[in-house]
KOLMITI-163512 format. One record per residue: residue number from 0; residue in one letter; x, y, z of N, C-alpha, C in turn. Coordinates in steps of 0.05 Angstrom, whole numbers. Layout:
<site NUM A <X Y Z> <X Y Z> <X Y Z>>
...
This chain:
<site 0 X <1091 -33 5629> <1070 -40 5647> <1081 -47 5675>>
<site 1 X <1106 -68 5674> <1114 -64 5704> <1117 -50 5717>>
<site 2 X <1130 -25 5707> <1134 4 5723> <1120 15 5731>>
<site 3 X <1093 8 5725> <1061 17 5740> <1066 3 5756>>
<site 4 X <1058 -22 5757> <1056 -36 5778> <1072 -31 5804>>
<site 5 X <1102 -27 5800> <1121 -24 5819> <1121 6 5831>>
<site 6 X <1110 27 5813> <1098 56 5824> <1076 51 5839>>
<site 7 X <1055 33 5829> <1033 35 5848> <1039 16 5877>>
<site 8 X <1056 -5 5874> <1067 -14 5900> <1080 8 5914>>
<site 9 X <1095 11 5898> <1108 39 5915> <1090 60 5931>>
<site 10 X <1070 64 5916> <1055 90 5934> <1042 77 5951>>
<site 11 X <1031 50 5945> <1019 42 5973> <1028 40 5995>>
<site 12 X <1048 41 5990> <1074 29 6017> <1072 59 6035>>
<site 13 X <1084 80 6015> <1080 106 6015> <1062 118 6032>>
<site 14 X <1032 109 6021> <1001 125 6026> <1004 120 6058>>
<site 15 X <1008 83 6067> <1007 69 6088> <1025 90 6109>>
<site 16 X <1051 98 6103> <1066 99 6126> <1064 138 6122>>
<site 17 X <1047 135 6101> <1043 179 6106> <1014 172 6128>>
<site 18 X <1000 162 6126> <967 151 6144> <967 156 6166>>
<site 19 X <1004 138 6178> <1006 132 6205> <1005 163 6219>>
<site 20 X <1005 182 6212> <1013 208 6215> <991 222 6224>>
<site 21 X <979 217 6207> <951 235 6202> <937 229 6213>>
<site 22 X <905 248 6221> <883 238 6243> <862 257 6223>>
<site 23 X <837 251 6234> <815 255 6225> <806 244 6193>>
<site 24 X <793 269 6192> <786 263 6155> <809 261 6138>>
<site 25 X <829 273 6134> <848 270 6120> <855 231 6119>>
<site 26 X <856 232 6147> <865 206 6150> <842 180 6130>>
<site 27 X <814 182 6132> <799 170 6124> <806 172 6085>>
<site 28 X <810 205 6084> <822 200 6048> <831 191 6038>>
<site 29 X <855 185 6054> <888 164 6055> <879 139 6044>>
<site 30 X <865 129 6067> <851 99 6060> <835 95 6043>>
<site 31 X <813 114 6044> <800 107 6010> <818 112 5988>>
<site 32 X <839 130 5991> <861 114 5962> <877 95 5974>>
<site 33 X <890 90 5989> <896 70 5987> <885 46 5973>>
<site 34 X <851 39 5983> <833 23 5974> <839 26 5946>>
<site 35 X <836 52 5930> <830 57 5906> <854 37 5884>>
<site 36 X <878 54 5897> <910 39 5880> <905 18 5890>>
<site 37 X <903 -1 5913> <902 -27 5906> <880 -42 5893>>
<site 38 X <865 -34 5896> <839 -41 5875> <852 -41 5839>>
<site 39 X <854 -19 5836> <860 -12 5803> <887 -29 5803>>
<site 40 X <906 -37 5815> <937 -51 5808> <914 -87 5811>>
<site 41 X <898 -85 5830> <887 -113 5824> <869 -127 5806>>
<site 42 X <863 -100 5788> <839 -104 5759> <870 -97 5736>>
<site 43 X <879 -98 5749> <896 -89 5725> <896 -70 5711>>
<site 44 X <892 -41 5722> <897 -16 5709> <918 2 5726>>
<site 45 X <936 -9 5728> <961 10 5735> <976 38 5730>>
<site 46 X <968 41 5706> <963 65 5695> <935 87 5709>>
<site 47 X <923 74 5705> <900 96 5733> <907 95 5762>>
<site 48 X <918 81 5768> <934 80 5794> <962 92 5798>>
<site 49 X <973 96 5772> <996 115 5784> <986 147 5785>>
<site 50 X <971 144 5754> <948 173 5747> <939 184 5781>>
<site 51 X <925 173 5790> <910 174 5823> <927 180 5839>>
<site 52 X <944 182 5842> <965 177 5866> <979 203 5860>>
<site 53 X <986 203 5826> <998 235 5817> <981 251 5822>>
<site 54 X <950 253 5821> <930 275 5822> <927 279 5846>>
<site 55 X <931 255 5874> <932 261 5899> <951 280 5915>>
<site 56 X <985 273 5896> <1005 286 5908> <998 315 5894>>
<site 57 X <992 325 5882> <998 348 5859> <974 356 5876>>
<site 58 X <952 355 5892> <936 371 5897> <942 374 5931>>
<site 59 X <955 357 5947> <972 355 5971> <992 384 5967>>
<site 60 X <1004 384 5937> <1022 400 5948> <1007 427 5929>>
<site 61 X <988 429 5927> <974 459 5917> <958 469 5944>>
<site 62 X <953 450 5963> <940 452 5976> <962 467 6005>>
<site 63 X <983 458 6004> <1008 475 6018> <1015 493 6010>>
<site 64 X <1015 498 5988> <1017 519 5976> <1008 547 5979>>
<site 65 X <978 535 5977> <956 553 5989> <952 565 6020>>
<site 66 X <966 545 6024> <959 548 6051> <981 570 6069>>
């Protein structure tokens, strides 16, 4: 269970300083997960917060992919 926690700290730190980067809508996505992982690490489901964060990167990079 800590290793969630310390993944989902981790990506927030992460989401925060990938954000500073970005503009428009993208940027607005960022922050609603952000919201999302710190929300779920503060109910205590860390495990849906690392889940979230893996489904965000894994579609970031299908999405380069594609591109």
């Amino acid at each position: 269970m800590i290793w969630f926690v310390l993944a989902g700290a981790v990506a927030l730190i992460a989401l925060y300083l990938y954000s500073l980067f970005l503009r428009g809508e993208i940027r607005q996505l960022v922050r609603t997960l952000r919201w999302t992982v710190g929300g779920a690490l503060v109910i205590g489901a860390a495990e849906e917060a690392a889940l979230v964060v893996f489904l965000f990167a894994l579609g970031e990079m299908l999405e380069g992919v594609a591109a």
